[in-house]
C-alpha positions as CSV (number, residue, x, y, z in Angstrom):
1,X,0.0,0.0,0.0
2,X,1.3,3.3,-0.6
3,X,1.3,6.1,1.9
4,X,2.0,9.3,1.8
5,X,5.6,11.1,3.4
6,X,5.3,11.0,6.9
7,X,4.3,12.3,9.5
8,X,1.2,10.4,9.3
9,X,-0.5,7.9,11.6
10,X,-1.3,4.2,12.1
11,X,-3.6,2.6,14.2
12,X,-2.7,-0.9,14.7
13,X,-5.4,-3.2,15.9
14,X,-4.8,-7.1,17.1
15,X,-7.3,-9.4,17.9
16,X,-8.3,-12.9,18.6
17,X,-11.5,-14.2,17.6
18,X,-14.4,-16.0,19.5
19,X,-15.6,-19.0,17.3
20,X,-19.1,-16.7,16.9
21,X,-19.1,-15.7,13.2
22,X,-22.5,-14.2,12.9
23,X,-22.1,-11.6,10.5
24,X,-18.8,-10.5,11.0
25,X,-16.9,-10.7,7.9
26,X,-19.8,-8.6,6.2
27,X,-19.1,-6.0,8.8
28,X,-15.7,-5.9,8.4
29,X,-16.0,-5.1,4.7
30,X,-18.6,-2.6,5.7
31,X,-16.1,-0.9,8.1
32,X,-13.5,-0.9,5.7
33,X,-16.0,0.6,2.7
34,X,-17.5,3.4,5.5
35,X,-13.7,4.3,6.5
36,X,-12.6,5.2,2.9
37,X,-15.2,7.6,3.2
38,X,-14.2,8.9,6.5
39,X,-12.2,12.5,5.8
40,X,-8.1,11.4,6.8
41,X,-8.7,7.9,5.7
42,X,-5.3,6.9,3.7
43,X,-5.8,3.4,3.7
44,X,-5.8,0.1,5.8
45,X,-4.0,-3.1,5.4
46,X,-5.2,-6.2,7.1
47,X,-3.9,-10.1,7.8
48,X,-6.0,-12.7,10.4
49,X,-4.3,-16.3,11.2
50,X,-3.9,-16.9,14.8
51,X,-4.1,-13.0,15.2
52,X,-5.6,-11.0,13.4
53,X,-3.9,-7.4,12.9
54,X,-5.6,-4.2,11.0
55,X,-3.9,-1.4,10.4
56,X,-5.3,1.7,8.9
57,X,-3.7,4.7,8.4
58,X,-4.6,8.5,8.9
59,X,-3.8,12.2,8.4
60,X,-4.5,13.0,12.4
61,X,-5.4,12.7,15.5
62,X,-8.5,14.1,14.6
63,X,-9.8,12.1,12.1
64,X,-8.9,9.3,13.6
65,X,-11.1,10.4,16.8
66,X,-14.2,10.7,14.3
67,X,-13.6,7.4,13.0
68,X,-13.8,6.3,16.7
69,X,-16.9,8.3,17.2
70,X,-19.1,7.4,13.8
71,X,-22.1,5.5,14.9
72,X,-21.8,2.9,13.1
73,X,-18.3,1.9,13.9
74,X,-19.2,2.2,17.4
75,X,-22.5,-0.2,16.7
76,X,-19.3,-2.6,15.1
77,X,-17.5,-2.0,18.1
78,X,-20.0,-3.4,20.9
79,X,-20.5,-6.3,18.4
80,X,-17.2,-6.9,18.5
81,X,-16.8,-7.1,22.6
82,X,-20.0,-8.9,23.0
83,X,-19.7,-11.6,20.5
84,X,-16.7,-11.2,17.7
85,X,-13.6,-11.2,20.3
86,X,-11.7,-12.9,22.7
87,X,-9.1,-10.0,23.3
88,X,-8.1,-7.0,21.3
89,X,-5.7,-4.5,21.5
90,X,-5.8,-1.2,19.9
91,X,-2.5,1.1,19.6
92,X,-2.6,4.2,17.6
93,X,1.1,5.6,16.8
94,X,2.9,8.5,14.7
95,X,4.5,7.6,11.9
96,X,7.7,9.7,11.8
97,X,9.6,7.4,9.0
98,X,9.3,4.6,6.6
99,X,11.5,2.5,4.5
100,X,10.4,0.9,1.7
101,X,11.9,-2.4,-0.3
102,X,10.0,-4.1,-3.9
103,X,11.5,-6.3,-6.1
């Protein structure tokens, strides 16, 4: 994925899942469709084996506090505690540098 020059920022989420899969992969895609929409979206990339881990990245603080706040995401979010997780861990960080390798 391609991001801009820092400074930007990341918010790195981990989880483990319950074995409860009512409706939660179409509400993933739905969060990821509503945050592209979202103004300071840049983009998100996401892997899930043992642990899944979502990052998404944004222009600030602030955008990444109405993310937090949009109703919907927040409807995802008690989904997510009452029935989707085991654990989860969210960490939101600067991103002062990157370095970058392709073949």
């Amino acid at each position: 994925m391609k991001t801009p020059k820092p400074p930007y920022y990341a918010v790195i989420f981990t989880s483990t899942r319950t074995l409860v899969d009512d409706g939660y992969a179409e509400t993933a895609s739905r969060m990821v469709q509503l945050a592209e929409t979202m103004p300071g979206f840049i983009g998100v990339e996401s892997a899930r084996e043992e642990v899944g881990i979502t990052v998404s990245y944004w222009k600030s603080l602030d955008a990444i506090k109405a993310w937090q706040q949009h109703p919907e995401h927040m409807e995802a979010q008690r989904h997510g505690r009452k029935k989707w997780y085991e654990t989860f861990t969210t960490r939101i960080c600067l991103v002062e540098r990157e370095n970058e390798f392709s073949r």
